[in-house]
C-alpha positions in Angstrom: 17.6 -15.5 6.1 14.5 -14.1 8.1 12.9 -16.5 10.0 9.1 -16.9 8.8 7.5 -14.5 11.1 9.9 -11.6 10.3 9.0 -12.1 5.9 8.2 -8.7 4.2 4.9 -8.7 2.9 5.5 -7.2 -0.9 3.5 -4.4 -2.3 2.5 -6.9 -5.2 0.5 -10.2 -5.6 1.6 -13.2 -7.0 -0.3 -15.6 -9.0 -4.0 -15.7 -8.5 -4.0 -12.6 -6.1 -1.6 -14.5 -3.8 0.3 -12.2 -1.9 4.1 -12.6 -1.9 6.7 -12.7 1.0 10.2 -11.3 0.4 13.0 -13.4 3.1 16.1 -11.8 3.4 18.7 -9.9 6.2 19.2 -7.1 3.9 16.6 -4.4 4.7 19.2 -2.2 1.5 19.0 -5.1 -0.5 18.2 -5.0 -4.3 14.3 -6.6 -3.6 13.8 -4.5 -0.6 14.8 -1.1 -2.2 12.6 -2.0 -4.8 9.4 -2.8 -2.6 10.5 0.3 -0.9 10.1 2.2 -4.3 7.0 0.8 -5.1 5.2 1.7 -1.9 6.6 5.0 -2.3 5.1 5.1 -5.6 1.8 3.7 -4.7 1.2 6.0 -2.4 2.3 9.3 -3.8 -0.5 8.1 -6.8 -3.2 7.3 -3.3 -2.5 11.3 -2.6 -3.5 12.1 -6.1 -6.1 10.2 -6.2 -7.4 11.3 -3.1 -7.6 15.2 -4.1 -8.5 14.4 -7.5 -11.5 12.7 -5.8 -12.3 15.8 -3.2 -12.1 18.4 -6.2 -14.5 16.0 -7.8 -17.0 15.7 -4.9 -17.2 19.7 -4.6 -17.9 19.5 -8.5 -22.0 19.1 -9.0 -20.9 19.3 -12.4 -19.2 15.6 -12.6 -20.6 13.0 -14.7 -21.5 9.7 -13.1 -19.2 7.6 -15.3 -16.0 9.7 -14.2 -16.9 9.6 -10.5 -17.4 5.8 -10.9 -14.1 5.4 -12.8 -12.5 7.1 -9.8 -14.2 5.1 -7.1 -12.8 2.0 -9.0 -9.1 3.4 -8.9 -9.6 4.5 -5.1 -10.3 1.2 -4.7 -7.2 -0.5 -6.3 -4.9 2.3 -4.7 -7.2 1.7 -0.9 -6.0 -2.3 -1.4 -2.6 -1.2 -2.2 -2.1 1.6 0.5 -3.6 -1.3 3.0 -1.0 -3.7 1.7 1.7 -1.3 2.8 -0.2 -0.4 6.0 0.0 -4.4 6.5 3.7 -4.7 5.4 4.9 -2.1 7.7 2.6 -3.4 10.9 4.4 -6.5 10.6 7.8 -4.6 10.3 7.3 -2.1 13.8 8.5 -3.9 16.6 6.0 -5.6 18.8 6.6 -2.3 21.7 5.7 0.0 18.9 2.8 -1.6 17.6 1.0 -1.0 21.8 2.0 2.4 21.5 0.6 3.1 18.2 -2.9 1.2 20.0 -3.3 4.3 22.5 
């Protein structure tokens, strides 16, 4: 097992929003290649999302209801990509966090 500062922050909430942790010494393991997957996922659908939204800013033509539609699933996919952002900060060692800084 990982000790409690090494957990794996999951790309998924738990009850009531809760975010969930994932323990283990198996970075291959069946919950981490799935976590893996799921990132992967989530942010392949932020890079749609995020041309879908700049064709739709150079569009005068877009109805208010689609661009608020889109702003709400920017949103979702912004919490999830910063979720991953999160998970894999907590996963760079502590030397490649400083260099990252500057």
């Amino acid at each position: 097992m990982t000790t409690s500062n090494e957990l794996r922050l999951l790309p998924w909430s738990g009850p009531g929003d809760k975010p969930c942790y994932l323990s283990t010494d198996d970075p291959n393991g069946y919950m981490s290649r799935l976590a893996d997957s799921i990132e992967a996922a989530q942010l392949a659908l932020a890079a749609k999302l995020l041309e879908v939204a700049s064709e739709n800013l150079d569009n005068q033509d877009t109805a208010l209801d689609e661009m608020r539609c889109l702003v709400q699933e920017l949103t979702g996919a912004l919490r999830d990509i910063l979720r991953v952002a999160t998970s894999r900060g907590h996963l760079l060692p502590t030397s490649e966090l400083r260099e990252l800084a500057y």
